[in-house]
Backbone as CSV, one residue per row, in Angstrom:
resi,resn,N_x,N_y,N_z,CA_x,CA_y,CA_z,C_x,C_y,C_z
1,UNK,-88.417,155.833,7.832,-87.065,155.746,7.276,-86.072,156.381,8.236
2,UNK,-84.921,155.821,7.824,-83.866,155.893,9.425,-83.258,157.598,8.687
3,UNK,-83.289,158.204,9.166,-82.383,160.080,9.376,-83.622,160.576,8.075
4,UNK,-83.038,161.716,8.071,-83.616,163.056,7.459,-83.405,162.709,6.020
5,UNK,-84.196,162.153,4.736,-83.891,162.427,3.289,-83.514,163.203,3.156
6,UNK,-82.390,162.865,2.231,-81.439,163.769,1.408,-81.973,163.057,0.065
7,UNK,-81.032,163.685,-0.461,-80.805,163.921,-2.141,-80.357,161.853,-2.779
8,UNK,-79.330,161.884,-1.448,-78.679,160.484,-1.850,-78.599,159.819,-0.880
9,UNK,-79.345,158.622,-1.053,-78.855,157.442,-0.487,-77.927,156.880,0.475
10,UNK,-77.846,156.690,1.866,-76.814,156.223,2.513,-76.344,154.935,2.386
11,UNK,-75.282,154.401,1.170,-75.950,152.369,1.338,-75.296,151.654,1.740
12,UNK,-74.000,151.803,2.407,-73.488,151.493,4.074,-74.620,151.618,5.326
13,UNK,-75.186,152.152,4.932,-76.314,152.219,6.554,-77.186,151.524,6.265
14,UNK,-77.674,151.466,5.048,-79.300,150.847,4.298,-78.623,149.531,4.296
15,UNK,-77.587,149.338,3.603,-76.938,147.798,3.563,-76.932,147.075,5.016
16,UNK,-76.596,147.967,6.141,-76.649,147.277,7.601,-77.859,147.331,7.870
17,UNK,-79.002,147.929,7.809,-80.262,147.649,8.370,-80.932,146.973,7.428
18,UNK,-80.779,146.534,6.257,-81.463,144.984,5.522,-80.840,144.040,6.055
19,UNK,-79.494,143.877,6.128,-79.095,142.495,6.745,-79.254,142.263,7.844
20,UNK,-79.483,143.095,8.948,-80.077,142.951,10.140,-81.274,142.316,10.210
21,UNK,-82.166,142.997,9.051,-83.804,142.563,8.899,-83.419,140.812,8.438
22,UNK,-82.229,140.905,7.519,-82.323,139.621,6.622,-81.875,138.031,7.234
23,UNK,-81.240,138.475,8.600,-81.034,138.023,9.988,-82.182,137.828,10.497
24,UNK,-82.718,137.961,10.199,-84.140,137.369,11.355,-85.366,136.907,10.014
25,UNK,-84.709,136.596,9.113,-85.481,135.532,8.534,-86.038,135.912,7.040
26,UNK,-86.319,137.682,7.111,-87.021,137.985,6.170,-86.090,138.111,4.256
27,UNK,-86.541,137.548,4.208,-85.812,137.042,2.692,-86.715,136.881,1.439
28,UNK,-86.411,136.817,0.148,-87.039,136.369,-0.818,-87.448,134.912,-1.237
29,UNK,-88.312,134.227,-1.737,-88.204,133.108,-1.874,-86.793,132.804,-2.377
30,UNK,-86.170,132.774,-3.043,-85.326,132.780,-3.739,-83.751,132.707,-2.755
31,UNK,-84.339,133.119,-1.283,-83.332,133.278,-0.758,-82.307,134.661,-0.754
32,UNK,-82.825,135.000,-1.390,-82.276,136.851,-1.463,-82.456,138.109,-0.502
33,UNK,-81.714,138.572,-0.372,-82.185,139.761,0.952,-83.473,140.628,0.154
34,UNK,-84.549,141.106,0.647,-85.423,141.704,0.356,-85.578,143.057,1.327
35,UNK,-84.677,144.046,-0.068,-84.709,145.427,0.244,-85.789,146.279,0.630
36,UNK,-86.310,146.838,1.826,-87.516,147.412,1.440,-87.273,148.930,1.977
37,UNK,-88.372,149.178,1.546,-88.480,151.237,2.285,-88.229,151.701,3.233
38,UNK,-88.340,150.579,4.265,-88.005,150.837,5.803,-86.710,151.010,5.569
39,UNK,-85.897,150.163,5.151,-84.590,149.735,5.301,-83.170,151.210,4.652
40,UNK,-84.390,152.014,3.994,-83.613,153.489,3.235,-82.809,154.106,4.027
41,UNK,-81.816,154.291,4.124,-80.844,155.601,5.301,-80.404,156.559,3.975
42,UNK,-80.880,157.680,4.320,-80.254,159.031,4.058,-78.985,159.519,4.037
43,UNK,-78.474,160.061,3.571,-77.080,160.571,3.403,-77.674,163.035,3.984
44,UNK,-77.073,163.106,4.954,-77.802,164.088,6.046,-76.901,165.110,5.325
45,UNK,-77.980,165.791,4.729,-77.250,166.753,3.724,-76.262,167.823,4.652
46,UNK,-76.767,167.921,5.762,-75.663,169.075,6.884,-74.573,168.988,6.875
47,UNK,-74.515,167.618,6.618,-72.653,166.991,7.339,-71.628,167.442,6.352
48,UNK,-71.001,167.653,6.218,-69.389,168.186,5.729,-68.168,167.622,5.834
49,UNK,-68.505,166.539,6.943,-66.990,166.208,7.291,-66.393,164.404,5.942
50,UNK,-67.683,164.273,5.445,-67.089,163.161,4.198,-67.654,161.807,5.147
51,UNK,-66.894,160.455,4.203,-66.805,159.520,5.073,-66.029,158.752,4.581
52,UNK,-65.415,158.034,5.293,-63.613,156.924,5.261,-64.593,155.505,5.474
53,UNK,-64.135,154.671,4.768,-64.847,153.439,4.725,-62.884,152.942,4.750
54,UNK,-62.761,152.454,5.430,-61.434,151.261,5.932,-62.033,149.979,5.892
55,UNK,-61.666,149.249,4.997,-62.041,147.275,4.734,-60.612,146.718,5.344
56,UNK,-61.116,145.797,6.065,-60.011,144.867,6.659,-60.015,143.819,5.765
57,UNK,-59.434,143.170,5.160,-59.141,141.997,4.764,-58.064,140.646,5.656
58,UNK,-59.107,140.131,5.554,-58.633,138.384,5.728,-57.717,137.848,5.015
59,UNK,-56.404,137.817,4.909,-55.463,137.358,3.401,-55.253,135.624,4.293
60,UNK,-55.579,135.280,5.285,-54.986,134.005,5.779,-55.458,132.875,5.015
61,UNK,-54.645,131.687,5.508,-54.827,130.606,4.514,-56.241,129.893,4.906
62,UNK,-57.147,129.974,5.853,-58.304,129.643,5.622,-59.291,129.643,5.178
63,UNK,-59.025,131.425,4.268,-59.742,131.873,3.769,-59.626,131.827,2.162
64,UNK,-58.247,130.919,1.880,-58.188,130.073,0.455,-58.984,128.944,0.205
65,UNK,-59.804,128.591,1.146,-60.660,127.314,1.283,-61.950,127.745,0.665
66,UNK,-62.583,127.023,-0.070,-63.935,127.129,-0.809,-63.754,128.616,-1.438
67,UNK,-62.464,129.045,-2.250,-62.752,130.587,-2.807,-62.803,131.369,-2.164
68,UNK,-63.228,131.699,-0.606,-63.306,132.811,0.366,-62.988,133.723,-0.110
69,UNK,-61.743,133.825,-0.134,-60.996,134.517,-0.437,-60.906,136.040,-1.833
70,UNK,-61.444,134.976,-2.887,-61.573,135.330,-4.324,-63.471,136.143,-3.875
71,UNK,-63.616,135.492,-3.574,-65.533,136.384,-3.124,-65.275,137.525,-2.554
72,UNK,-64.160,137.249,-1.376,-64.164,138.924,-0.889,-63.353,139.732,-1.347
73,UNK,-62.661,139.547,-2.525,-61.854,140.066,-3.445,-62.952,140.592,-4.513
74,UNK,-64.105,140.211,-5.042,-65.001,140.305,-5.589,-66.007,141.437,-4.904
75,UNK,-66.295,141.159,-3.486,-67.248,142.206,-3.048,-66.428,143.537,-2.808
76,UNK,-65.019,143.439,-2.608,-64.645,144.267,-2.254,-64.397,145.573,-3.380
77,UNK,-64.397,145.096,-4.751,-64.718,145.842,-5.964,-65.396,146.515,-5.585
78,UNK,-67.053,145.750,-5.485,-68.309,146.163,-5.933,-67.973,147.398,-4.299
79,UNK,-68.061,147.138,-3.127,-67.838,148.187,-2.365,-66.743,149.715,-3.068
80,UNK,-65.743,149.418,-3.454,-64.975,150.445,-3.362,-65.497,150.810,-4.753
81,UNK,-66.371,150.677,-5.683,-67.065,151.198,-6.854,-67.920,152.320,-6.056
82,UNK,-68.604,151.185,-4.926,-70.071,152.574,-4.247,-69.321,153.449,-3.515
83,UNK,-68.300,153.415,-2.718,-67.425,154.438,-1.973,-67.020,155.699,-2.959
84,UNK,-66.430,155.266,-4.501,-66.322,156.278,-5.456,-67.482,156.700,-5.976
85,UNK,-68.651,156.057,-6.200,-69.559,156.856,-6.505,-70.472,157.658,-5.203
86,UNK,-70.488,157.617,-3.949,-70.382,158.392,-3.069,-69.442,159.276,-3.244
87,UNK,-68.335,159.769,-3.668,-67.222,160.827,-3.368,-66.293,160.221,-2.045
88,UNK,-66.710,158.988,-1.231,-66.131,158.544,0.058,-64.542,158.269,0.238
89,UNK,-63.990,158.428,0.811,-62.527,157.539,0.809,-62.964,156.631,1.477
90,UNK,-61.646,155.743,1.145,-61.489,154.032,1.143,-59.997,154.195,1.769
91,UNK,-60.049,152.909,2.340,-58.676,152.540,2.931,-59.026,150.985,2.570
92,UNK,-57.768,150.106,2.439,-57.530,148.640,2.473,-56.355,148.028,3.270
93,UNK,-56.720,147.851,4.526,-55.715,147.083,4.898,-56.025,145.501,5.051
94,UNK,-54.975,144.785,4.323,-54.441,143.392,4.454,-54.201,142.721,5.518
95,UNK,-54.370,141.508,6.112,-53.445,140.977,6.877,-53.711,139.160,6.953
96,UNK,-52.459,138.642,6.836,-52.162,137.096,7.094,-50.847,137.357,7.646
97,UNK,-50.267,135.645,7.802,-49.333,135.254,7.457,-48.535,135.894,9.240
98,UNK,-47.873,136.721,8.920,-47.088,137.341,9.766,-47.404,138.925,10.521
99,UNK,-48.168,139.337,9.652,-48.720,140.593,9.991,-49.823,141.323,9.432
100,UNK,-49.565,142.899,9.054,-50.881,143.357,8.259,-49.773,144.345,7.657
101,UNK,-50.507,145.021,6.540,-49.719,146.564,5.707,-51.179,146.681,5.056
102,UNK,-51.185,148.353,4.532,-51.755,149.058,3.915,-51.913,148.996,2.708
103,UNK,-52.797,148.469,1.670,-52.469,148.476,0.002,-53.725,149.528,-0.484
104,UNK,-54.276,150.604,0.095,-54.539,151.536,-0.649,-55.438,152.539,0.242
105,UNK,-55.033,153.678,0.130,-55.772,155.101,0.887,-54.842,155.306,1.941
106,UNK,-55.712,156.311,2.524,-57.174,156.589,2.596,-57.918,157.802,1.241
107,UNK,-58.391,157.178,0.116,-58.237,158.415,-0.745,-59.273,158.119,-1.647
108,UNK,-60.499,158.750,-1.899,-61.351,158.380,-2.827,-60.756,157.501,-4.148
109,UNK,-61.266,156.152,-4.225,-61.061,155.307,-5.109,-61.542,156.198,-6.128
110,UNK,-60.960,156.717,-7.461,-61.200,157.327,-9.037,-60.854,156.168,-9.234
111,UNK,-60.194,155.283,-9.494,-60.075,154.256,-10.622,-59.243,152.952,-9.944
112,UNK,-60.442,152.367,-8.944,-60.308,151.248,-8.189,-60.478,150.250,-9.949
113,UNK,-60.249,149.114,-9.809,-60.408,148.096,-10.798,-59.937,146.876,-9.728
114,UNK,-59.781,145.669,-10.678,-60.123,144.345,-10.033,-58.609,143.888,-10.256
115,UNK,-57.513,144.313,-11.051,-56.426,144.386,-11.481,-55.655,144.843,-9.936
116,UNK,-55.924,145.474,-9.204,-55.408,146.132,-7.750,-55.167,145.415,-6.792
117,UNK,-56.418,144.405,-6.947,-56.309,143.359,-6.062,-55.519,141.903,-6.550
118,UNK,-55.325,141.727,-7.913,-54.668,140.634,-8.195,-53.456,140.062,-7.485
119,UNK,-52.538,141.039,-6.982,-51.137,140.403,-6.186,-52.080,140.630,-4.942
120,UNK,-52.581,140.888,-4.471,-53.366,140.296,-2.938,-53.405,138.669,-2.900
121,UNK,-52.529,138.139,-2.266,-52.285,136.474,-2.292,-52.949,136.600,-0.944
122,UNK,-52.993,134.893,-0.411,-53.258,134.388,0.998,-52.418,133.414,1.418
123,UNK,-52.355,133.025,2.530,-51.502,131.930,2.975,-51.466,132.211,4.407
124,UNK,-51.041,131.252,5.622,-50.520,132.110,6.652,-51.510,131.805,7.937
125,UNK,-51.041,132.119,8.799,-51.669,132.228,9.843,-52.658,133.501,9.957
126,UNK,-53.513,134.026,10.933,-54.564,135.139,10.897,-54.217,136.049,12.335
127,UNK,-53.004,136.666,11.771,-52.978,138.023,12.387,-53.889,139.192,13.069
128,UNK,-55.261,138.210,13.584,-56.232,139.974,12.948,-55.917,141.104,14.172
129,UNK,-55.265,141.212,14.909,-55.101,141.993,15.906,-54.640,142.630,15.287
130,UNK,-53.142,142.286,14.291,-52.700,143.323,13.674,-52.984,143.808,12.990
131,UNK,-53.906,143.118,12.584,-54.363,143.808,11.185,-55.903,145.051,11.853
132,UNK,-56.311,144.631,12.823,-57.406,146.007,13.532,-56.478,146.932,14.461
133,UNK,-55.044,146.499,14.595,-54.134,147.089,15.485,-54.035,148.707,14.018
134,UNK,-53.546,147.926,13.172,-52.945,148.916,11.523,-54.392,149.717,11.228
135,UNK,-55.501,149.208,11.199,-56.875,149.718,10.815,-56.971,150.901,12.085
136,UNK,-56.836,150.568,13.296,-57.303,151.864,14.351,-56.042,152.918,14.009
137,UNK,-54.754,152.256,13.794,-53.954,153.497,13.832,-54.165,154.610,12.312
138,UNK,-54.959,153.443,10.981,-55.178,154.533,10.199,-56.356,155.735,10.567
139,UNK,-57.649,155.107,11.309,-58.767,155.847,11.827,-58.163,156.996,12.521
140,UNK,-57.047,156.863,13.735,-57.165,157.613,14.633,-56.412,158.598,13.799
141,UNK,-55.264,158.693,12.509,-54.950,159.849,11.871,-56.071,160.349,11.119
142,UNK,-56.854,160.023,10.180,-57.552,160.066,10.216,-58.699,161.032,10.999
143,UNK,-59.087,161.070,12.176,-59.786,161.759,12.862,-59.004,162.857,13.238
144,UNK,-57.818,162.824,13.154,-56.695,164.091,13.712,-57.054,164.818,12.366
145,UNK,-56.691,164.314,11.700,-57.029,165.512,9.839,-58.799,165.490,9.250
146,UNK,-59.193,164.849,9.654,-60.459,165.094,9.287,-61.433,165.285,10.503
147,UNK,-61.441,165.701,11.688,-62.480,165.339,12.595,-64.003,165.369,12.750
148,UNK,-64.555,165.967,11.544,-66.425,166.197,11.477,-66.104,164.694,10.722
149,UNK,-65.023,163.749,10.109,-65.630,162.960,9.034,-66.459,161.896,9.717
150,UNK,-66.947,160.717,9.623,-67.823,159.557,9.480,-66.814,158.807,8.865
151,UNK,-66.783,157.825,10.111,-65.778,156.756,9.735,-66.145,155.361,10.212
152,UNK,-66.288,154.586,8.618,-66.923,153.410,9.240,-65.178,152.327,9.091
153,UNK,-65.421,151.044,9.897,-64.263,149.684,9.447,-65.346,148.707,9.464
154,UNK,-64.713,148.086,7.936,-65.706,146.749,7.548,-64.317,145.650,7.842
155,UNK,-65.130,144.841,8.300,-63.775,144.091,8.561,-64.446,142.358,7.644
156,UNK,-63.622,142.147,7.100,-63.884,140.897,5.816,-62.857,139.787,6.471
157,UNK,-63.421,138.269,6.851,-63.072,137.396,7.816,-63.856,136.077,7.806
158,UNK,-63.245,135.250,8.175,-64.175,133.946,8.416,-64.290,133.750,9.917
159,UNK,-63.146,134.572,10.588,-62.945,134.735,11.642,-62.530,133.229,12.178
160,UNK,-61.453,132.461,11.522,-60.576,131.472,11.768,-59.341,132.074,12.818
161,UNK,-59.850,132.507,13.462,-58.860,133.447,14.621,-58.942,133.075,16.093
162,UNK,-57.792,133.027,16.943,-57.880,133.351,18.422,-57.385,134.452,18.699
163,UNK,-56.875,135.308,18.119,-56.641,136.617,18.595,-58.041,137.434,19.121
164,UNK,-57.729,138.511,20.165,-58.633,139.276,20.500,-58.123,140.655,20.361
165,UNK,-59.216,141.460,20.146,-58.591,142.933,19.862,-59.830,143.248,20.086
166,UNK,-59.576,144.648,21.029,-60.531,145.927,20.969,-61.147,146.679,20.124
167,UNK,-62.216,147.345,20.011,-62.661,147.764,18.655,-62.256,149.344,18.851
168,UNK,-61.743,149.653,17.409,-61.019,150.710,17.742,-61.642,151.991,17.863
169,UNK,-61.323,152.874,18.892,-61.714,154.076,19.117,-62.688,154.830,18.536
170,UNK,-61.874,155.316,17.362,-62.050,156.295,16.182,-62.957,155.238,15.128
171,UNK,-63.923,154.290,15.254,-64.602,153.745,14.284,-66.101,154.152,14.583
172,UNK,-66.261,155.345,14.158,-67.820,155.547,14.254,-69.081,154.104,13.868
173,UNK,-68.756,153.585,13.012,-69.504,152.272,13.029,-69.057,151.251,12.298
174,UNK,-69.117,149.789,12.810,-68.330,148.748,12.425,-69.371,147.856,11.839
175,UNK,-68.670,147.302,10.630,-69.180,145.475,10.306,-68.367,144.845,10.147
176,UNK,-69.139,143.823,10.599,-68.069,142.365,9.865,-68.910,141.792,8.958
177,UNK,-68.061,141.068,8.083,-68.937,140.746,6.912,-68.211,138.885,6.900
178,UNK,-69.176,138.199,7.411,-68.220,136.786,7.821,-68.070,135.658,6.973
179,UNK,-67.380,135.472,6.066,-66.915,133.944,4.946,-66.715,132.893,5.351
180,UNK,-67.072,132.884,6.583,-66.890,131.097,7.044,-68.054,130.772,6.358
181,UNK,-68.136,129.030,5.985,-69.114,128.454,5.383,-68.437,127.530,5.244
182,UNK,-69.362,126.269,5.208,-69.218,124.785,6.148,-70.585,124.302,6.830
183,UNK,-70.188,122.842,6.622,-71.968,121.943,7.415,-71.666,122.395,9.253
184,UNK,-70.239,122.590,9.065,-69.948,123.052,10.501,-69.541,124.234,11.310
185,UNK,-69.995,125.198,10.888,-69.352,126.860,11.154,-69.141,126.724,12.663
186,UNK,-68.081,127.302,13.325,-67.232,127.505,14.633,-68.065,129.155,14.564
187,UNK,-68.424,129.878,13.774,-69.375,130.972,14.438,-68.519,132.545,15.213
188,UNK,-67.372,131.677,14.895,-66.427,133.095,15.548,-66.356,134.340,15.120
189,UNK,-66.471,134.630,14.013,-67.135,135.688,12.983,-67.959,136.513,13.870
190,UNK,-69.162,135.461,14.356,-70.158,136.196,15.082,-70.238,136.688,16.248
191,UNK,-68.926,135.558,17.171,-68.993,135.897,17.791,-68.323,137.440,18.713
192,UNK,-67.312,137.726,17.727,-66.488,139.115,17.348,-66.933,139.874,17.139
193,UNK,-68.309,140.100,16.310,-69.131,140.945,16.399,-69.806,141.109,17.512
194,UNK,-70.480,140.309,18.004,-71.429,140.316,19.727,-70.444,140.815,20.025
195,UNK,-68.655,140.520,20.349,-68.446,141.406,21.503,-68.452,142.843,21.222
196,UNK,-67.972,143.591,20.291,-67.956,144.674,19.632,-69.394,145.298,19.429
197,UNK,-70.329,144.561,19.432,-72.283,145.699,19.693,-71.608,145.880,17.965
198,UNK,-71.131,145.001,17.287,-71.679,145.350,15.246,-72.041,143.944,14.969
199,UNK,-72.893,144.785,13.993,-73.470,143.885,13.465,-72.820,142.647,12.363
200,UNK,-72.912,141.323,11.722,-72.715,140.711,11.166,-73.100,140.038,10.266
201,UNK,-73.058,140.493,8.891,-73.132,140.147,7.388,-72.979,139.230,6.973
202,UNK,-73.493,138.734,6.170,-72.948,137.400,5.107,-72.754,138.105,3.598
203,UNK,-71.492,137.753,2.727,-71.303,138.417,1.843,-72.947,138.774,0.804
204,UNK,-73.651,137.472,0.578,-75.226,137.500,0.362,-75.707,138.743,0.798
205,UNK,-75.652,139.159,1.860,-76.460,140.289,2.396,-76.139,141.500,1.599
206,UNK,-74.737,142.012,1.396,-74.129,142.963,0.351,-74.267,143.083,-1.073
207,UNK,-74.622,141.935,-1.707,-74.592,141.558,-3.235,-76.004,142.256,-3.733
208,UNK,-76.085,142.791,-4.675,-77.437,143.182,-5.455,-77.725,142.470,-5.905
């Protein structure tokens, strides 16, 4: 098992090393990721400094196609539920259309609900530079006021994008979690991840 048992569960880390496994084939009949013992990460009882989970969201209009959109509006609940029951802060930044803004944190979700996300619309072209431009500048305050913390960016995308952006500094560890789907995926999702060394999810991989 990956670090030192603790008391609790790491399931940002356990969640990236099943879908990694679930990437190379190993699955349930059923088609389901198949969690196993290997796949456990620890939460390292030493550490002190917390951890900031920042979700990027995709608000562009490609990602109104087949629901995208409404799914990662859906996982993104079920995430910022496990971030509050960790004690973790959360950040949400948005971006389509014309740019990106901030719609919540960085501040332990107490009473995230599904109501928060309802005026989260889509439309627009796919900003994502700005929108990982707005995500590094929340990390790097962030690391100025918290510096022992653990700071991951999930970034939520079909990756219908030509923008390029650097992965930011201050992101101790990154995913993408990719909503393209189609007889024909363009794969850009993935390929954003390869350049960045993170790994890449399918919302499937996250779901219990």
């Amino acid at each position: 098992m990956r670090g030192e048992p603790g008391r609790r569960v790491a399931w940002p880390q356990t969640f990236v090393a099943s879908g990694q496994r679930g990437q190379r084939g190993q699955r349930t009949e059923q088609g389901q990721l198949a969690l196993c013992a290997e796949d456990l990460c620890f939460v390292r009882e030493t550490s002190r400094g917390g951890v900031l989970h920042c979700f990027v969201l995709d608000c562009s209009g490609s990602m109104l196609a087949g629901q995208r959109l409404a799914l990662a509006k859906g996982l993104l609940i079920a995430l910022f539920d496990r971030a509050s029951a960790m004690r973790a802060e959360a950040a949400l930044v948005c971006f389509g259309g014309a740019g990106a803004d901030l719609r919540f944190g960085p501040a332990v979700p107490r009473w995230w609900n599904e109501r928060w996300l309802e005026p989260v619309g889509g439309g627009g072209g796919t900003p994502f530079a700005a929108g990982v431009r707005h995500a590094a500048q929340l990390l790097e305050r962030s690391a100025r006021r918290k510096p022992a913390q653990q700071r991951w960016l999930w970034i939520l995308t079909d990756g219908r994008t030509t923008d390029e952006a650097t992965r930011p500094l201050h992101a101790d560890e990154v995913v993408f979690v990719d909503f393209e789907s189609g007889t024909i995926p363009l794969g850009r999702c993935e390929r954003l991840a390869s350049a960045w060394g993170a790994p890449r999810l399918t919302p499937e991989d996250l779901i219990e």
